[in-house]
Every structure is written in C-alpha cells, then in structure tokens.
LUMLUM-405414 format. One record per residue (C-alpha): residue number from 1; x, y, z. Coordinates in steps of 0.2 Angstrom, whole numbers. Example, Ala and Ser with C-alpha at 12.3 -4.5 7.8 and 13.67 -1.06 7.14 Angstrom:
<pts>
num, c1, c2, c3
1, 62, -22, 39
2, 68, -5, 36
</pts>
This chain:
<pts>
num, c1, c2, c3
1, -251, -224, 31
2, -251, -224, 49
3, -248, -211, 61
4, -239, -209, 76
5, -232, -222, 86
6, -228, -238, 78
7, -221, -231, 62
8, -207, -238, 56
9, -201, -223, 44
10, -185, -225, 34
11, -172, -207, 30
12, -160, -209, 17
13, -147, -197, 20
14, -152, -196, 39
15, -135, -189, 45
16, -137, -175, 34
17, -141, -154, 35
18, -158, -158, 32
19, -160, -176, 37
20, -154, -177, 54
21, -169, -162, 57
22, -182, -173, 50
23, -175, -188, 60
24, -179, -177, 77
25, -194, -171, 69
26, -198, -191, 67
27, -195, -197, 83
28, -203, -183, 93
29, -219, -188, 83
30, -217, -205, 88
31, -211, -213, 76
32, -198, -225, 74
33, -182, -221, 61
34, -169, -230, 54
35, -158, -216, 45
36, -146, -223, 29
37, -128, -213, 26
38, -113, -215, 18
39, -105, -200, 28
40, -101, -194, 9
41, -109, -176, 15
42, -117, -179, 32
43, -109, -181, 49
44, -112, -194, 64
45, -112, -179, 76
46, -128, -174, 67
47, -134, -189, 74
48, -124, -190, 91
49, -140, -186, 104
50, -149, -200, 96
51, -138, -215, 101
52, -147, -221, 116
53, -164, -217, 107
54, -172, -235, 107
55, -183, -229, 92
56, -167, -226, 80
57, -156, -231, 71
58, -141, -227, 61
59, -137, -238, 44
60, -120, -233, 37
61, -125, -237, 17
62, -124, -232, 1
63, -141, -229, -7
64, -131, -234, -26
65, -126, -250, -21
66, -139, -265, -13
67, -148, -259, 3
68, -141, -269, 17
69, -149, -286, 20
70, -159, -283, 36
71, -169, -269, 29
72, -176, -280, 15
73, -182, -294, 27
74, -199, -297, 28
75, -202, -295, 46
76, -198, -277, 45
77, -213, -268, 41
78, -211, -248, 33
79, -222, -237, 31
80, -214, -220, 24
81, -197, -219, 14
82, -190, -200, 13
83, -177, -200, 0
84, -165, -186, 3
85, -148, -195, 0
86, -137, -185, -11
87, -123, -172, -10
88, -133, -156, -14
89, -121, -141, -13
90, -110, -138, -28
91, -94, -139, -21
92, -97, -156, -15
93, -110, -164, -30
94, -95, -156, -44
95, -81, -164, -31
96, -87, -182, -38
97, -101, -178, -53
98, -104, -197, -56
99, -106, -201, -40
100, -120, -187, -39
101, -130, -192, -54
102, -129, -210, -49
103, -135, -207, -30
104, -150, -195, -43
105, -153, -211, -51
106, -149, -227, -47
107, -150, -223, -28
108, -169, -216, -31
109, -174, -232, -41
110, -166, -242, -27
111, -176, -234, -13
112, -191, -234, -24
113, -190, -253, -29
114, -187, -254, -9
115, -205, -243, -4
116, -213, -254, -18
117, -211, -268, -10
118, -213, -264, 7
119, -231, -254, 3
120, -222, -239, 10
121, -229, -221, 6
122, -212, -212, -2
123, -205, -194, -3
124, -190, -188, -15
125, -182, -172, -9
126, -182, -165, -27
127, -173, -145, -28
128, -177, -130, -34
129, -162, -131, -47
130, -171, -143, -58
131, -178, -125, -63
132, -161, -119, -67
133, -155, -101, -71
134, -176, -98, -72
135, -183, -88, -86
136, -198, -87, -76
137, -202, -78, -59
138, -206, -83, -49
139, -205, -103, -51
140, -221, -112, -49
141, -223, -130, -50
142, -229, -129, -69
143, -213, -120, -75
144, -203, -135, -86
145, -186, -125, -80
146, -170, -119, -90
147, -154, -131, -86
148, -139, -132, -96
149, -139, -151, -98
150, -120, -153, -100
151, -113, -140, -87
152, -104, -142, -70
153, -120, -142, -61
154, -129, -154, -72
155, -124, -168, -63
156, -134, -164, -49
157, -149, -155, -59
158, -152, -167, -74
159, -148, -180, -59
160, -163, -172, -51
161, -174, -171, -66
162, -171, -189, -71
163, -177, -194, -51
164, -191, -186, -53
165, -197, -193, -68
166, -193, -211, -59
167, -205, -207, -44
168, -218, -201, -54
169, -215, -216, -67
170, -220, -228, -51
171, -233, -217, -45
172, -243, -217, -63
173, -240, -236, -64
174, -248, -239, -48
175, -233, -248, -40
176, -232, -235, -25
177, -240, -218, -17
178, -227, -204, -19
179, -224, -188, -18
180, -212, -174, -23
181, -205, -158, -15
182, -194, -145, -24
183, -183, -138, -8
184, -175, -119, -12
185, -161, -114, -1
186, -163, -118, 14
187, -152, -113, 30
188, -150, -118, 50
189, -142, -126, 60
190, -130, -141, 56
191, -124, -134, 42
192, -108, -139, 35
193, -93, -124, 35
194, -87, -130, 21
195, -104, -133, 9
196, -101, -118, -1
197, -117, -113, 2
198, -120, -94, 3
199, -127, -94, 20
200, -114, -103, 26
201, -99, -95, 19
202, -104, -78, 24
203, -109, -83, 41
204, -93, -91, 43
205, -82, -78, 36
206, -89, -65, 46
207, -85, -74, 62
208, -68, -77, 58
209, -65, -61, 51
210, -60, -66, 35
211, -64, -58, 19
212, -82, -60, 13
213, -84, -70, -3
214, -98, -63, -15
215, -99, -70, -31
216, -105, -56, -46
217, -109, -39, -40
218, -120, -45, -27
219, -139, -41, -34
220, -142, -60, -37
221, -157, -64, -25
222, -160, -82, -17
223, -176, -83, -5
224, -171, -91, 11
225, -179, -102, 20
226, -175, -108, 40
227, -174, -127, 42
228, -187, -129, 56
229, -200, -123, 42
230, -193, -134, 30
231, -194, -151, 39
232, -214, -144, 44
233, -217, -146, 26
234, -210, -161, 20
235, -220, -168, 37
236, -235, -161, 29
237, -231, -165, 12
238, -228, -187, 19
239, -243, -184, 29
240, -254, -177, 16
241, -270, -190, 10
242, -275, -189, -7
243, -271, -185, -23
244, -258, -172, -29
245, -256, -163, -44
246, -235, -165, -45
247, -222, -159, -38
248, -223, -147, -21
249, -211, -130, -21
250, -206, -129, -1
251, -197, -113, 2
252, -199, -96, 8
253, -206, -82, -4
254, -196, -67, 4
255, -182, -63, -10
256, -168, -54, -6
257, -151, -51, -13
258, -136, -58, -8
259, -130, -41, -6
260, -142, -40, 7
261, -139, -54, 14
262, -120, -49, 19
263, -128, -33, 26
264, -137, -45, 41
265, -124, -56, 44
266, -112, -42, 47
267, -125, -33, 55
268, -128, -49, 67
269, -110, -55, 68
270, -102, -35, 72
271, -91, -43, 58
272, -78, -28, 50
273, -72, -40, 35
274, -71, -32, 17
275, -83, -37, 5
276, -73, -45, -11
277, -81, -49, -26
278, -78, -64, -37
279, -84, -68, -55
280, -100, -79, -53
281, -98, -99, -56
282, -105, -107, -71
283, -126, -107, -73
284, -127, -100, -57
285, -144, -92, -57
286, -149, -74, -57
287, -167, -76, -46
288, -172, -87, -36
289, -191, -86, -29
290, -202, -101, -23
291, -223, -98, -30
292, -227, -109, -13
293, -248, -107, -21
294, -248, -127, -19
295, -241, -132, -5
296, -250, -118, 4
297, -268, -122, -1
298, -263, -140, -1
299, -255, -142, 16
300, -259, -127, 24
301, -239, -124, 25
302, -232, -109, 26
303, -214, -102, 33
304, -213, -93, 50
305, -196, -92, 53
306, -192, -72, 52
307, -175, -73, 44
308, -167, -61, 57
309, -170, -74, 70
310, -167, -88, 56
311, -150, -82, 57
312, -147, -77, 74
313, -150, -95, 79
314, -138, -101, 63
315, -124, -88, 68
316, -124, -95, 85
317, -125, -113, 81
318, -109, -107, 70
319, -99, -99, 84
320, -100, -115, 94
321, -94, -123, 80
322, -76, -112, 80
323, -76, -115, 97
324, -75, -133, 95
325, -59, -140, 84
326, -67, -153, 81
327, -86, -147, 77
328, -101, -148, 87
329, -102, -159, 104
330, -113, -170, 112
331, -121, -156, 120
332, -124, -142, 108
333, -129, -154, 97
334, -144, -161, 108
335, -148, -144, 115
336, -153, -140, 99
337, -172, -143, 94
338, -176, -132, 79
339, -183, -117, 90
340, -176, -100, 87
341, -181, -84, 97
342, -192, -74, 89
</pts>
C-alpha cells in the first residue's frame, strides 16, 4: 500500500464521531479522501473545514445500496477502504434495528466486494460489543464473547459479528488484505448530544444543569478512550505490513466506574445537578476492559490521552456546542485538531 502522498484512501462513514477524525488524520498525512455518508448518524459540520480542501471529498451514500457510479470507475485507483459506516450508539442502531444489521452486512460485503476489486488494503471498525455482557475480564482478542443473539442490541452485535466473519472470509480466500479492529468506548470531540452515550449524556447534563442520568447503581465500569488515541491506532492498524493474527482490541485499559466518571465531569463542569438512578437497559454490560497485548506489541500502540485532559477538551468542545443553536460552526469546528492540554 503506498504511503503518503498520492493515496486515494476511501472512509465510509466519514461524516461521523470517529470518521470525520480519521478524515483529518488522513489528509494531514497526505492523503487523499473521499468520505461516504448517508447523514443517518454523522453530520456535514463534522466535515465543514474540509470544503475547500482540493484532497477531499464528500459522497452522500448509503453503503446498503449500490456505491455511486463514479467510485466504481476504473480510472479511480484506491488504495485503503476504512469501513466505519453504521449507527453505533444504542439509541440510534435500536431507533431502526434492520437498517443497522443491513449496514453490519450487506453494507460490509458491499465495501469489500468494492476493496476487492480495486486491490485496496481494507479495515472494518468492528466493537468491543461483539464481546457482550463478558464473562471474561478483561477481553482479549481470543475471547468468543457473551451476546444475547435476539435482544435490542443484537442488531448492532450479531450485525458486528456477521461483518466480521465476512472480512475475514475475504481475507482467508485470498480476495483482499484486511484487517479488523474491535473499538471500546471511545469519547472527544464531535460527539453527538443526543447519542446516548455515557460520556456524552453526563457531560451534557452537567452543563445544563439538568439532572444526571445514571443507569444501575453506578458501579458498572467502561474504560475510556480519547479519540486522538483511537484514530492513532486504526492508522497504525491500516499501515501495519504483515500478517496478523485476527481481530485488534483498540481502547484504553484504565477501568473506572461510571460512578466515577460523574464525579470528574461534575468536578470539571462545577456542575450542582442531582445524581438520579435509572434501572439499567437490557444486556447492558457489567465490565468493560480492553486486553490491548496485541495491538501493543503489534503496532507499538498505546493511549496517551490522560482522561482528565480527554475530558476537559470534550466538555469544552460541548460548551461551544450550547452556545451555538444550531451546533458547532465553521470555526470551532476547524479549530479543532485532536490536541488536548495536557
């Protein structure tokens, strides 16, 4: 795969949380991106400081029907395919569940078919909930996971699964070079208000002043990793030569329970709101811990975000959005370029 400038590297999902990040990432290593999106989940403002960028562009598609015409031309030479498209909190995978396991399956086949014949190396951005609620801790690569294959989050975890056994079904036939990363939560900047996600929600009720949501009694851990840190290892993960063994965990190790987590935000925020317990959602898991063994000795990856600054640069990036009605502008948008102080 080459390197540099001169690629032509393809983001599905590029208007995204994650995928506008590893757009910038893309083009500031001199790439150049065409980022796919059906606006389902990501947001054009995500993308706004990258109009007049001559090395992108922005594709409006749906990665479950057939990929528009001019990206299956001849001419057009690829080189890397990241497959990130699909809803991936639970409030908006559960708001349309077949759309989910489509984008999971027939959107994955699609971008594969697509890599395959453009002899482009491919990512998946697989999750850490094809591990489920884990009987295991913490989750390594190995670990065959503990889904309930019928529940209200099985659209986007079995949807997950079946994508990964596609990839690695082109990969053992020969037909591609691919890889797999397994994302755990994952927070910064550009997040959506309304995703549901923990970090989000009590980020977002602090700074309103509203009461914060907690779901149990609080001692449910997740392992938080900053988005900078993230977009470093799929980068590394792309990049990588050789053979792997499977599937990469990318996440941070550091556990802590949401509990905990409240504590900083308010702590951050100089937030006074009441704490209000509701009953947990269906399947949610109890722990949530990445064993990152592989990609560290594979990549040489490791997070470095401390999760004090980590937040500090997501609470800020929050306050603007209040401050705008209509969400982020121009500016705060292409201010922004994944450095938090430390």
């Amino acid at each position: 795969m080459r390197s540099g400038k001169g690629r032509l590297v393809v983001v599905a999902g590029g208007a995204g949380f994650l995928g506008s990040h590893l757009c910038d990432a893309l083009i500031r290593d001199g790439a150049s991106v065409v980022a796919l999106d059906n606006l389902q989940t990501g947001r054009r403002q995500n993308l706004l400081h990258l109009e007049r960028e001559p090395r992108f562009d922005f594709v409006e598609a749906d990665v479950i029907r057939p990929l528009p015409r001019r990206l299956l031309s001849s001419r057009l030479a690829v080189d890397a395919v990241f497959n990130l498209a699909c809803a991936a909190s639970p409030p908006h995978y559960q708001a349309d569940p077949e759309h989910t396991m489509l984008t999971s399956v027939i959107g994955t086949h699609g971008l594969l078919t697509f890599a395959e014949r453009k002899r482009a190396r491919f990512l998946l951005a697989s999750t850490s909930e094809i591990y489920g609620d884990p009987e295991t801790h913490p989750q390594s690569e190995t670990y065959w996971g503990h889904v309930n294959p019928t529940g209200p989050r099985a659209c986007y975890d079995e949807g997950k699964r079946a994508a990964e056994t596609l990839t690695f079904d082109f990969a053992r036939a020969g037909r591609l070079d691919a890889r797999v990363a397994r994302i755990f939560n994952t927070y910064g900047p550009r997040m959506r208000a309304d995703d549901g996600r923990v970090v989000s929600n009590v980020i977002w009720q602090a700074l309103a002043g509203e009461d914060i949501t907690v779901y149990g009694d609080g001692s449910q851990t997740r392992s938080f990793c900053y988005v900078s840190d993230l977009i470093d290892g799929l980068m590394r993960l792309m990049a990588h030569e050789g053979q792997l063994p499977g599937a990469v965990n990318l996440g941070n190790p550091v556990e802590l329970t949401v509990s905990d987590l409240v504590t900083r935000v308010q702590a951050l925020t100089g937030s006074r709101s009441r704490i209000v317990h509701r009953p947990l959602p269906v399947d949610d898991p109890r722990r949530r811990r990445p064993d990152i063994t592989r990609a560290s000795t594979l990549l040489g990856w490791t997070p470095r975000t401390p999760l004090d600054a980590g937040l500090k640069a997501t609470v800020a990036w929050f306050a603007e959005e209040r401050r705008s009605a209509k969400g982020p502008g121009r500016a705060a948008v292409a201010a922004f370029d994944g450095a938090v102080p430390v």
